[in-house]
SEZAMAR-144843 format. One record per residue: residue in one letter; z, y, x of N, C-alpha, C in turn. Coordinates in steps of 0.02 Angstrom, whole numbers, padded with zeros to 5 digits, always signed. Layout:
BEGIN
AZYXZYXZYX;...
//
This chain:
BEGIN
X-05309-01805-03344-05266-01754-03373-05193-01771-03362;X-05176-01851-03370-05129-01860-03349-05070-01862-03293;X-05125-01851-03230-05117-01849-03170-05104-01758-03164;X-05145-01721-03180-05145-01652-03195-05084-01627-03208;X-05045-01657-03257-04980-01637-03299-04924-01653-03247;X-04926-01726-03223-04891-01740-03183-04875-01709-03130;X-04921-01674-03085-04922-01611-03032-04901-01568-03053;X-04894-01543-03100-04877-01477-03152-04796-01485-03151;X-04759-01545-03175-04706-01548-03177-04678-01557-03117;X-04703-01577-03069-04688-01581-02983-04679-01525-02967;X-04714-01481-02966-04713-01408-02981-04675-01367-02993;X-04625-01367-03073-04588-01341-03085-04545-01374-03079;X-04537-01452-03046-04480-01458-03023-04434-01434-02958;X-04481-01408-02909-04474-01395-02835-04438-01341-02849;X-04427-01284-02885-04382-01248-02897-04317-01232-02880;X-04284-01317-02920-04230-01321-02911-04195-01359-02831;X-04263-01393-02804-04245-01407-02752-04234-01368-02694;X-04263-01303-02697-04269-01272-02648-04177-01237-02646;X-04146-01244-02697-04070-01208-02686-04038-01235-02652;X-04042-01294-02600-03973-01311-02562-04019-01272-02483;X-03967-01273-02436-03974-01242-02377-03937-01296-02325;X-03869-01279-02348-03814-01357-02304-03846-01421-02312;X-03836-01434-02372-03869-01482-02388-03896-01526-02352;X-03910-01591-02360-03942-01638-02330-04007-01659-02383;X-04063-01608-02341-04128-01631-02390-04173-01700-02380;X-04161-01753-02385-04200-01806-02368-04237-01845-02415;X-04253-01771-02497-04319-01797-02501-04360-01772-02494;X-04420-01836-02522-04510-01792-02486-04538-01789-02573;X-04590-01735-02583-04620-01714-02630-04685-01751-02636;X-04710-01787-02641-04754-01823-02643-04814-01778-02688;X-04886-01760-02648-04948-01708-02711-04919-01656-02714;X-04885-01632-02670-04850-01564-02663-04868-01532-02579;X-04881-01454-02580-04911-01407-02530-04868-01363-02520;X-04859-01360-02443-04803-01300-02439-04870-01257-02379;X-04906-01224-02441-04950-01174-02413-04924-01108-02349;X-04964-01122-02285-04954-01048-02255-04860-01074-02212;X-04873-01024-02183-04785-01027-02132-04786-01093-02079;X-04864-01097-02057-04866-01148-01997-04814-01115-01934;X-04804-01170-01891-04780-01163-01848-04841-01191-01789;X-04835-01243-01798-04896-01291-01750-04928-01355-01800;X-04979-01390-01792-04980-01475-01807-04979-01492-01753;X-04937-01561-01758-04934-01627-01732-04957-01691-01769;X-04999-01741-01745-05027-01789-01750-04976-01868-01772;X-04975-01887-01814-04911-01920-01834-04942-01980-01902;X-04913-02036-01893-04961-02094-01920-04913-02106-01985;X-04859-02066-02009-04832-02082-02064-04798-02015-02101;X-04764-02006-02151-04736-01951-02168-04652-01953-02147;X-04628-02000-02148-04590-02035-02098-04562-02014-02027;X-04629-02018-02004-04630-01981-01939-04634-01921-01924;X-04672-01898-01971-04674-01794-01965-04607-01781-01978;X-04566-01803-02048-04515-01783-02057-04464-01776-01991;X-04465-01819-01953-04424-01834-01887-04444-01771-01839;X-04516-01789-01833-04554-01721-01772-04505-01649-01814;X-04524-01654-01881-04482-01576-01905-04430-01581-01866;X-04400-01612-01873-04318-01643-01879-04303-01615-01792;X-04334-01623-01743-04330-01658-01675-04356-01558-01647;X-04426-01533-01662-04440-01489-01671-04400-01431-01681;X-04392-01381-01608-04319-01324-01608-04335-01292-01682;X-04393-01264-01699-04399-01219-01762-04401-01245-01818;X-04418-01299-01848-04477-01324-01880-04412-01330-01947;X-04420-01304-02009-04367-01286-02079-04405-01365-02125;X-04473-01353-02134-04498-01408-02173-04551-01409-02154;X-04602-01456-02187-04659-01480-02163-04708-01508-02222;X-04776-01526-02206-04819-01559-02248-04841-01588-02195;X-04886-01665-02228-04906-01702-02201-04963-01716-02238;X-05024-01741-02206-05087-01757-02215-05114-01832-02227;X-05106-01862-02293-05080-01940-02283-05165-01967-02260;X-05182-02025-02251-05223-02051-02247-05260-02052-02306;X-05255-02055-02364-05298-02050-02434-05297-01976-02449;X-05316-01924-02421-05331-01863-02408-05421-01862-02418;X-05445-01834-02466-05516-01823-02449-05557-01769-02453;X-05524-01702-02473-05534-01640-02458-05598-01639-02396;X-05576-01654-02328-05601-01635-02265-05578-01715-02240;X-05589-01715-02163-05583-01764-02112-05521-01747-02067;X-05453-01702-02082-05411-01692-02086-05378-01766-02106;X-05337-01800-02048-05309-01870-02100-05238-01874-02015;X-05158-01880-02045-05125-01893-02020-05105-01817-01961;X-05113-01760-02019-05088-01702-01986-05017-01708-02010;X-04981-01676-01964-04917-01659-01977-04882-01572-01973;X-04905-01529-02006-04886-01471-02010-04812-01435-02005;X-04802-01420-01957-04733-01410-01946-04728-01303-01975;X-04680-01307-02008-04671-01235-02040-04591-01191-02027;X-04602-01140-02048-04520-01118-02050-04554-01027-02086;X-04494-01017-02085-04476-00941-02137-04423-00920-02099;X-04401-00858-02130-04342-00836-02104-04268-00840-02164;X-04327-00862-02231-04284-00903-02270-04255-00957-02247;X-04282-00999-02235-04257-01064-02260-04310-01121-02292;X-04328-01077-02332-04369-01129-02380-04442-01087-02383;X-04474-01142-02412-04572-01124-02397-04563-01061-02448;X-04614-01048-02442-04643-00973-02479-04679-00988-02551;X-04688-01039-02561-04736-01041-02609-04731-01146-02610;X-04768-01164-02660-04788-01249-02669-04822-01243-02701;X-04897-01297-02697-04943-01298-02746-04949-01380-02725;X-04964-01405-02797-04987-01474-02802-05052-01462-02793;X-05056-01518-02722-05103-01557-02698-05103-01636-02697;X-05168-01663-02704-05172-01733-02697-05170-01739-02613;X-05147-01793-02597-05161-01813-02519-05120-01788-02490;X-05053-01756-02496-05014-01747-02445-04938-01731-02470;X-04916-01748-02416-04830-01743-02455-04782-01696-02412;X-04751-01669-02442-04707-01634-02406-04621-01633-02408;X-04599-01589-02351-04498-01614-02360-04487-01561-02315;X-04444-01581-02287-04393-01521-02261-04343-01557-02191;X-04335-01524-02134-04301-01552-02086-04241-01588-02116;X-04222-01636-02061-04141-01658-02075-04120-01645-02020;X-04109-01585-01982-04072-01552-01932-04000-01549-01956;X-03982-01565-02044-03928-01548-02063-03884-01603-02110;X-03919-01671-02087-03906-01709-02112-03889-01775-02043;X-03854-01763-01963-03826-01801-01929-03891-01828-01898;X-03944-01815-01891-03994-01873-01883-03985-01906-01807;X-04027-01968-01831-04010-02028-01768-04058-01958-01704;X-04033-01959-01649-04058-01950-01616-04131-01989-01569;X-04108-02046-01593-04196-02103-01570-04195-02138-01606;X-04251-02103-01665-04249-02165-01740-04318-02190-01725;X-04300-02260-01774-04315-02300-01779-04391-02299-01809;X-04473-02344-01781-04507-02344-01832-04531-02416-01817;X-04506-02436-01867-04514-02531-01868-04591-02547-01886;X-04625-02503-01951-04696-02509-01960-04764-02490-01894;X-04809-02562-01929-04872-02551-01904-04940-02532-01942;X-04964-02499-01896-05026-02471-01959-05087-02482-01943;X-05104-02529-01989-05156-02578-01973-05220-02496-01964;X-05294-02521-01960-05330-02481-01938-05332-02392-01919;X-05275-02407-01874-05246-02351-01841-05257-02357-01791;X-05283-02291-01742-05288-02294-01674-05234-02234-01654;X-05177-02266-01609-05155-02189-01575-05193-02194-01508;X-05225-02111-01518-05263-02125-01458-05215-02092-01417;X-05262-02112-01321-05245-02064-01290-05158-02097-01239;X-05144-02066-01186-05083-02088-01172-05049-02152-01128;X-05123-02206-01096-05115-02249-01096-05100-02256-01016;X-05069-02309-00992-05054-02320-00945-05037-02372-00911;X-05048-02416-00969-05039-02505-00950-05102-02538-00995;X-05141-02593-00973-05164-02613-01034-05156-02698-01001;X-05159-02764-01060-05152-02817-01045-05174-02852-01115;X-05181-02878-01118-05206-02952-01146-05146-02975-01178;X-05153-02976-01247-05124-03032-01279-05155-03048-01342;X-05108-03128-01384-05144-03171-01430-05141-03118-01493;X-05110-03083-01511-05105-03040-01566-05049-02969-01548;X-05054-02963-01627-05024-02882-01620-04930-02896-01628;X-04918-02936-01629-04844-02975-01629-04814-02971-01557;X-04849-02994-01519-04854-02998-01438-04850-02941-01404;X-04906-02887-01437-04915-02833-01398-04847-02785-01412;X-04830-02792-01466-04774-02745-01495-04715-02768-01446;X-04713-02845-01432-04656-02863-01382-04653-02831-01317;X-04721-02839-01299-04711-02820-01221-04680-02743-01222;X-04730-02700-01268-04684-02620-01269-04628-02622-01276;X-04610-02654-01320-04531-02651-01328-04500-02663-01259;X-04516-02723-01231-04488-02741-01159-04499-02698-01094;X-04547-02660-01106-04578-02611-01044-04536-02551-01075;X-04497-02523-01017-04483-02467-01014-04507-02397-01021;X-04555-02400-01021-04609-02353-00988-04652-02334-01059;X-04643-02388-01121-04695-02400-01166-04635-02376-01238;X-04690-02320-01268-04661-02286-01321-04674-02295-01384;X-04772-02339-01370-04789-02336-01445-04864-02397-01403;X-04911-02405-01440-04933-02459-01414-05020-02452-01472;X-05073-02469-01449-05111-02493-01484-05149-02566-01469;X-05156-02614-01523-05204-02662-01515-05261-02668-01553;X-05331-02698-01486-05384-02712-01524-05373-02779-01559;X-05408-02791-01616-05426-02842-01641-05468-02901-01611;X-05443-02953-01660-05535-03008-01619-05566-03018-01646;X-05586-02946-01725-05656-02939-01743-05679-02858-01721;X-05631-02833-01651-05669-02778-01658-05717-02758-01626;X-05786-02716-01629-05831-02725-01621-05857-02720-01563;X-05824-02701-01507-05826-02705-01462-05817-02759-01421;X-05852-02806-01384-05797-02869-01379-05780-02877-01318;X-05800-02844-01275-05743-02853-01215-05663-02826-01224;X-05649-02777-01251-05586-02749-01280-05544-02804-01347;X-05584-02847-01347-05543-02880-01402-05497-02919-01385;X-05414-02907-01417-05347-02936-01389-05336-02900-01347;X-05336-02832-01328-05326-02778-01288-05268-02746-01304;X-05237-02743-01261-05161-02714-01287-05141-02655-01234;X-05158-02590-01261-05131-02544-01229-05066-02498-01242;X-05030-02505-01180-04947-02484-01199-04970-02410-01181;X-04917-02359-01219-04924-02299-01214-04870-02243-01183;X-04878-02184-01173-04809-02164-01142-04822-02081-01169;X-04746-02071-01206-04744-02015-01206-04643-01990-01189;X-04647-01922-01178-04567-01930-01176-04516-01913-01210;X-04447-01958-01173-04408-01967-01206-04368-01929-01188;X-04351-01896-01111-04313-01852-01092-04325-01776-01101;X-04282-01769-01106-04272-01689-01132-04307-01640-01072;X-04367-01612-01077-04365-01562-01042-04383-01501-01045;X-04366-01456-01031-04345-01369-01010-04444-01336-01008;X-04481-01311-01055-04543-01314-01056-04551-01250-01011;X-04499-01214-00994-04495-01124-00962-04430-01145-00909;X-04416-01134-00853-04370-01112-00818-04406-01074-00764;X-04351-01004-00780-04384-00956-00709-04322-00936-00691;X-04314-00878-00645-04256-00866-00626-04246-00787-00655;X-04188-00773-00680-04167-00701-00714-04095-00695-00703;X-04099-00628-00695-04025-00596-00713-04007-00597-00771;X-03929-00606-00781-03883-00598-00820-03888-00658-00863;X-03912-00711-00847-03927-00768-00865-03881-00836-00851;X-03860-00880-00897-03859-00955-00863-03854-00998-00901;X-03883-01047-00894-03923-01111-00931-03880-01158-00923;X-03885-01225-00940-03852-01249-00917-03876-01332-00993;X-03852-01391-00970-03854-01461-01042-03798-01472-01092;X-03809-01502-01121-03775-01529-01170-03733-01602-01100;X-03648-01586-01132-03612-01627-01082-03615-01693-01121;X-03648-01696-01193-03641-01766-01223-03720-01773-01194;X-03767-01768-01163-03823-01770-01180-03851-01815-01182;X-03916-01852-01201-03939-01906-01188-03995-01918-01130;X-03993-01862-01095-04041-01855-01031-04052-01903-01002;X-03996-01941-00977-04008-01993-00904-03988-02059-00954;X-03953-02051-01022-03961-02134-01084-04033-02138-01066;X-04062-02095-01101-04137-02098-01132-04178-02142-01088;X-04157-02119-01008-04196-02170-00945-04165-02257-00972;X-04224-02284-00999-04209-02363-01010-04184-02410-00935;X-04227-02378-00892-04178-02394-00822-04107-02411-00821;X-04082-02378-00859-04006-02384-00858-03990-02444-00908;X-04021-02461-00946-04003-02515-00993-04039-02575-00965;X-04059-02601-00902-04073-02649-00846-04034-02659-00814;X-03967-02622-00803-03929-02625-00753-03876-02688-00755;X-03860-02731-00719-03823-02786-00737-03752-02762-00758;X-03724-02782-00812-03663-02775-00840-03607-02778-00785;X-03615-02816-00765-03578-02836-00720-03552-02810-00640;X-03607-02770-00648-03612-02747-00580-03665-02660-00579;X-03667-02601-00577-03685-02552-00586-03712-02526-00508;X-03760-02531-00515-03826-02521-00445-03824-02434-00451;X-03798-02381-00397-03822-02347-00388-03859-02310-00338;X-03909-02270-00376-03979-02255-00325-03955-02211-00283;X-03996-02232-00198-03981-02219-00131-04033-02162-00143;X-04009-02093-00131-04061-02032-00137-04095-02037-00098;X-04158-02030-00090-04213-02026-00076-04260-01980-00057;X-04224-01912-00066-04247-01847-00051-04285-01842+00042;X-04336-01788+00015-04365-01769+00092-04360-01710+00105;X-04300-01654+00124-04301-01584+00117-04361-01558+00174;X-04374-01491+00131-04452-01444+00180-04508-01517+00186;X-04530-01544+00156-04574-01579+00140-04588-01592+00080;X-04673-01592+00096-04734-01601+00037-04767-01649+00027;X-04780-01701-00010-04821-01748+00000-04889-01722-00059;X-04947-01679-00017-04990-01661-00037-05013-01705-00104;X-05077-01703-00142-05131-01711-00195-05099-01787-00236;X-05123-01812-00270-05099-01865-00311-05097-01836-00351;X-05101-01787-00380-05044-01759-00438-05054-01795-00501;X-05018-01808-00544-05027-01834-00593-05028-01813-00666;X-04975-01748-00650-04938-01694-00705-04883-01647-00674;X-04892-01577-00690-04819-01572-00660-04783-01537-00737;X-04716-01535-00732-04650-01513-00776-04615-01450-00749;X-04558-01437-00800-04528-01359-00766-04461-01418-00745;X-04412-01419-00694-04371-01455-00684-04336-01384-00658;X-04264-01396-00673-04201-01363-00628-04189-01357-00584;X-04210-01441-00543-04156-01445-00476-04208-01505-00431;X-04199-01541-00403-04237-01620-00380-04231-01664-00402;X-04135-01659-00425-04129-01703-00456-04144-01727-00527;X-04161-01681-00563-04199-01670-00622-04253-01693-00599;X-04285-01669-00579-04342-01692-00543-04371-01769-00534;X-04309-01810-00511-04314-01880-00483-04313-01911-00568;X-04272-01876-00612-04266-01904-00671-04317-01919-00710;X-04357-01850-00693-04449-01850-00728-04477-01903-00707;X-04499-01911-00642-04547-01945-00612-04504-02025-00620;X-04445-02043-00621-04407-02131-00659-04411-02133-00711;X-04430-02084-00781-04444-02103-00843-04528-02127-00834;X-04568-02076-00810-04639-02091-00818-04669-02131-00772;X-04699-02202-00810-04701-02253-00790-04753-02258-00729;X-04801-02190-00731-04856-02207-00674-04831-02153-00622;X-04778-02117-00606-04749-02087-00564-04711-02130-00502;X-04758-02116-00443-04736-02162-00377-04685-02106-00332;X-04709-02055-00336-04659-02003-00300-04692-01947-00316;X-04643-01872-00289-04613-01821-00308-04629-01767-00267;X-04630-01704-00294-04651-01644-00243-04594-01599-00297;X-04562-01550-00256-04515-01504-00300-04508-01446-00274;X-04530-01396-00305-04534-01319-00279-04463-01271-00292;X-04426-01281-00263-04386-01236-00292-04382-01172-00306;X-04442-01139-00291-04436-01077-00287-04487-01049-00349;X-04520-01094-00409-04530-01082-00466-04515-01130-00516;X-04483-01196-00489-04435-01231-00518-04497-01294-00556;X-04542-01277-00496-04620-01345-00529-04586-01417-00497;X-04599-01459-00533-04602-01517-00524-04653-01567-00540;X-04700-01579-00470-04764-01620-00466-04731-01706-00466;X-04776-01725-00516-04748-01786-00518-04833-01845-00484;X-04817-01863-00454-04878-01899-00427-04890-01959-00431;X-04954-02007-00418-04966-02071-00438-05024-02086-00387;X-04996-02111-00338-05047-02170-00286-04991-02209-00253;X-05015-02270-00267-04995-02340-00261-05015-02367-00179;X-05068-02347-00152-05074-02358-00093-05060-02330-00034;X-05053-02262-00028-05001-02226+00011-04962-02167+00008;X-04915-02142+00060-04880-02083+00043-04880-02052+00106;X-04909-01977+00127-04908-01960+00168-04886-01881+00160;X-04829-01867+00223-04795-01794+00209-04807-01754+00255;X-04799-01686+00240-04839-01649+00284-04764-01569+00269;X-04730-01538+00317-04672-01489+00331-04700-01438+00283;X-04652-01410+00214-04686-01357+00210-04597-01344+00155;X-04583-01269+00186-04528-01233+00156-04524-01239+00098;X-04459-01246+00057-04466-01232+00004-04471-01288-00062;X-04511-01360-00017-04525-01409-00049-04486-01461-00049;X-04457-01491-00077-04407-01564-00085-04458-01646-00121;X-04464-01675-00086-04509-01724-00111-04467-01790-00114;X-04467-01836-00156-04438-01891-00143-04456-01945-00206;X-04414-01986-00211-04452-02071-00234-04426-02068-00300;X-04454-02120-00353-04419-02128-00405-04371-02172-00405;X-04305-02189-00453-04268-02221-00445-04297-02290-00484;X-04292-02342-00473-04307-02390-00510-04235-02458-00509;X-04222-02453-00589-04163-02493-00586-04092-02493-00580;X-04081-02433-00568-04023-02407-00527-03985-02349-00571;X-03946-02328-00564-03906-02272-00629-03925-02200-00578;X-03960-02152-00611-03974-02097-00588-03938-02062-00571;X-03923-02017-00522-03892-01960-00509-03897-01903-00575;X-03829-01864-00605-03826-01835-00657-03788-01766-00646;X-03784-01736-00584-03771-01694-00550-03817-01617-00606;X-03867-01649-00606-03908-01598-00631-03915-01570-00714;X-03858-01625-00740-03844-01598-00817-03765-01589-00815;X-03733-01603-00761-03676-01589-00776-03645-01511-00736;X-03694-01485-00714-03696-01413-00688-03729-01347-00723;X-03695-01297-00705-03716-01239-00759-03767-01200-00692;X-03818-01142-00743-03865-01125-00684-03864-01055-00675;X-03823-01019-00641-03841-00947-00647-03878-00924-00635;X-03926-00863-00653-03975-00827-00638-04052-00850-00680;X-04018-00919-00686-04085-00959-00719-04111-00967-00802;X-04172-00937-00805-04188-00926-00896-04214-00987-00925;X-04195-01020-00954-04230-01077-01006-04255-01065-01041;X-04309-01031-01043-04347-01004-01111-04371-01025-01148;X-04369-01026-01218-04408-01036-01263-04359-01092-01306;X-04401-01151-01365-04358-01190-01373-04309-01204-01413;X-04287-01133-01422-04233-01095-01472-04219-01134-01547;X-04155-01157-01560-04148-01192-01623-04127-01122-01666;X-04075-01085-01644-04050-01034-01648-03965-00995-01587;X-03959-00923-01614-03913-00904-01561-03848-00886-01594;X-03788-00902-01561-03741-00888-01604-03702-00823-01517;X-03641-00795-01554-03599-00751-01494-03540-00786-01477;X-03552-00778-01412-03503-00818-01352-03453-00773-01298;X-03428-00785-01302-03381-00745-01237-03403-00771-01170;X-03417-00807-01150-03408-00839-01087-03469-00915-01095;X-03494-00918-01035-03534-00957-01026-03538-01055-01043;X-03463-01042-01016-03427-01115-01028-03407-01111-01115;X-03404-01087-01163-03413-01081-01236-03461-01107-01254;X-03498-01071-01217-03599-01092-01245-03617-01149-01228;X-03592-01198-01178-03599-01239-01184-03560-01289-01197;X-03490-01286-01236-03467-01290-01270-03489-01343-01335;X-03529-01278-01367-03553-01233-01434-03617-01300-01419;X-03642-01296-01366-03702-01349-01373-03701-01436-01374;X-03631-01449-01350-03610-01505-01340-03572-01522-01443;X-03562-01477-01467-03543-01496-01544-03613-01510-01567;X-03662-01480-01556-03703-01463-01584-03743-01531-01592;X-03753-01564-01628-03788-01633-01597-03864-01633-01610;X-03893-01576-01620-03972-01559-01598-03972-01511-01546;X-03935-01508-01495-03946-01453-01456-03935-01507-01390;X-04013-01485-01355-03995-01535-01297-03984-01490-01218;X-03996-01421-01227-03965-01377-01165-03971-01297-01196;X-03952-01256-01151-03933-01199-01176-03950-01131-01136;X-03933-01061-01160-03948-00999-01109-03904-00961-01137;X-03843-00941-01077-03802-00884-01110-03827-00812-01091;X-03805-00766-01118-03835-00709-01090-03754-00653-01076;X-03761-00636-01027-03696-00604-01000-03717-00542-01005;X-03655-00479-00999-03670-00405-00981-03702-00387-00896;X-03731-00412-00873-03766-00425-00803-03841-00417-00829;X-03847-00439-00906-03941-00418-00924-03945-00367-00953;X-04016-00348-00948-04048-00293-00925-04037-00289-01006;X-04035-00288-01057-04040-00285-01147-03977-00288-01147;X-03929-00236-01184-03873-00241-01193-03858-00271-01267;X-03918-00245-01312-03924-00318-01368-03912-00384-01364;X-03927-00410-01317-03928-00471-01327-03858-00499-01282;X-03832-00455-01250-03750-00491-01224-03723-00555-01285;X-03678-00563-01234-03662-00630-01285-03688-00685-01320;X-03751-00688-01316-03801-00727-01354-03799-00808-01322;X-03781-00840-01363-03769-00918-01334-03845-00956-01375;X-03899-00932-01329-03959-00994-01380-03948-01063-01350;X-03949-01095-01423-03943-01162-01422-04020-01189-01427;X-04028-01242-01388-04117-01252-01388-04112-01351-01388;X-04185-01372-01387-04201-01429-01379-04268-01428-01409;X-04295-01503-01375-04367-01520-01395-04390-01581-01433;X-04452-01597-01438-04425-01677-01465-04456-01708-01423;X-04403-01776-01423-04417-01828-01382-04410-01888-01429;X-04450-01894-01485-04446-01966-01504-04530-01968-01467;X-04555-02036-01480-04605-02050-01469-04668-02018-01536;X-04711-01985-01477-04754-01936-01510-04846-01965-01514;X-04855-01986-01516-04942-01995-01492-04988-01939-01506;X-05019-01928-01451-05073-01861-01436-05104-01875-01495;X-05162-01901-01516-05187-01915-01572-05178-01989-01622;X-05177-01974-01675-05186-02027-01723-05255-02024-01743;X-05291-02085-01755-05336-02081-01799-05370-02145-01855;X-05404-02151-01896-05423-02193-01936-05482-02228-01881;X-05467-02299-01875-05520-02337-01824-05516-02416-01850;X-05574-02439-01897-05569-02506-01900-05547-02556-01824;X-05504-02609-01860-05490-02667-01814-05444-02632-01753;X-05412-02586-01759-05363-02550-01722-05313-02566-01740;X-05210-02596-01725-05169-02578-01754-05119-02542-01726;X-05088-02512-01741-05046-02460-01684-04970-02476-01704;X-04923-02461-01658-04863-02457-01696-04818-02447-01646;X-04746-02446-01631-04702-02429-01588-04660-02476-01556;X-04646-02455-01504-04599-02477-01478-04513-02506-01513;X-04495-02570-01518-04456-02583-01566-04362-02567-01537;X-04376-02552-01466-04311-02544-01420-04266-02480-01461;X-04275-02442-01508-04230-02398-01525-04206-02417-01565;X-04237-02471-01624-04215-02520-01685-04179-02570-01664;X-04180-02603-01615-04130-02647-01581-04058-02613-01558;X-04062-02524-01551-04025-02487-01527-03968-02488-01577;X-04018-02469-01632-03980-02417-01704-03942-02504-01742;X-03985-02560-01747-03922-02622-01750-03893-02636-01708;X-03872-02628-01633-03823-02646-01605-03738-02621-01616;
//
């Protein structure tokens, strides 16, 4: 009964929380439901972390999370991302097992925060792309940290039941660079980054580079050439050089295929050969490794070209160079789409959408797995104390 009452007053306390808007909301409701007004779930091993995905997430106003002592269903480590056209949820009901909060889109957030915790019988599955051997989960957390390539990490145990996998350390990869999930080509259109952006930071490549001396990469491009099958994944990219940026963040990317003429970017993976074959239209070339990337491709605006989707929100612009502007204050806005009197909707002239995605480190699935421990990469916490 006691516990009962206590939800009750959680309850009528949320009330008063829901009145700020500016505000910097950074608390969480703990046995509290923000029923209905999904957006998507994402898979997320803390409340911690959803809050961030909100946070990182173009739409996402507030959120609930699905803690691990959840016993309703087999639902464990959802992260429910929501929004209104309020502002604030529609409704709250106390529930056991899950907690809820609200973005900090409006509270400065670190752009690559920090998650120092590990969570013992946790598996993030999925994602993997290195695996190696070490004496414990101390070790394994080092090497991610040290590998570029490695975002989040799981280790087996050496009681887990499997025993060839035991002391198994698999590094994981998800991304960090910003990319464009829609580019096609349209009238009355032009796109264009954020001039503070963290596009070509984000490549850890660049934080290898000797102080002393700044290595830059010899392009590598193959114009009207294809280097057929491998494929590994492809992305929406801008340009090639965008392009080269994809395939040097992702760690099993050996080389490159680039269509310009729907703006695909095949990112490929064979280690034993590369063979090209003439075909219009296509730009293929190498990843950079080590070297400071070419940045040609965020520091240019794109006419004709639509960035769709993504949308944080749109404010009115005169001129193209405003809007991106407008996106460079903005410090959640990582590129942009102006819309000129040249489009076909005379509504929407002037419209400066400000957009972005998230790029902290995400894992495809979380799940509850004895003798599993999972945890992250520690290189952004070394970032945020330097």
């Amino acid at each position: 009964m006691k516990m009962e009452s206590s939800l009750i007053l959680v309850g009528l306390l949320l009330a008063s929380s829901f009145s700020f808007s500016k505000a910097c909301p950074n608390g969480l409701l703990e046995n509290v439901d923000f029923p209905g007004s999904d957006i998507t779930f994402l898979y997320s091993p803390s409340v911690e972390h959803c809050q961030q995905l909100c946070t990182q997430h173009p739409a996402c106003l507030f959120f609930t999370f699905i803690r691990p002592d959840w016993t309703s269903d087999n639902r464990h480590f959802y992260c429910y991302l929501k929004s209104t056209p309020s502002g604030q949820p529609s409704s709250q009901t106390p529930l056991l097992g899950v907690t809820s909060g609200f973005s900090l889109k409006t509270c400065n957030p670190e752009p690559r925060p920090c998650f120092s915790q590990v969570f013992q019988n946790v598996d993030f599955f999925g994602a993997d792309y290195r695996t190696l051997f070490t004496p414990d989960i101390q070790e394994c957390q080092r090497v991610c940290t040290q590998d570029p390539g490695c975002q989040f990490f799981a280790f087996m145990k050496e009681d887990h039941p499997i025993h060839n996998i035991r002391f198994k350390c698999y590094l994981k990869f998800s991304w960090s660079v910003p990319r464009t999930p829609i580019v096609e080509k349209k009238a009355g259109v032009t796109s264009g980054f954020a001039q503070k952006t963290q596009q070509t930071q984000e490549l850890d490549t660049r934080k290898q580079i000797s102080r002393a001396k700044t290595l830059h990469v010899r392009t590598s491009f193959f114009p009207n050439t294809d280097i057929p099958g491998s494929n590994l994944e492809h992305q929406k990219s801008v340009s090639v050089e965008h392009c080269q940026v994809l395939c040097s963040a992702h760690p099993k990317c050996t080389y490159f295929s680039f269509s310009s003429d729907d703006f695909e970017c095949y990112l490929k993976n064979n280690l034993n050969n590369l063979t090209v074959k003439p075909k219009d239209g296509i730009t293929s070339g190498i990843p950079a490794h080590f070297c400071q990337l070419d940045d040609t491709w965020v520091k240019q605006s794109y006419e004709g070209v639509d960035f769709r989707g993504s949308d944080i929100r749109f404010e009115l612009m005169d001129t193209a160079e405003l809007c991106q502007l407008k996106c460079d204050e903005d410090p959640n806005c990582q590129f942009y789409t102006y819309v000129d009197e040249n489009f076909s909707d005379r509504a929407a002239w002037r419209r400066c959408y400000l957009k972005r995605v998230i790029t902290m480190p995400a894992p495809p699935i979380v799940n509850k797995q004895a003798s599993v421990v999972s945890g992250f990469s520690l290189r952004d916490c070394r970032t945020s104390l330097a």
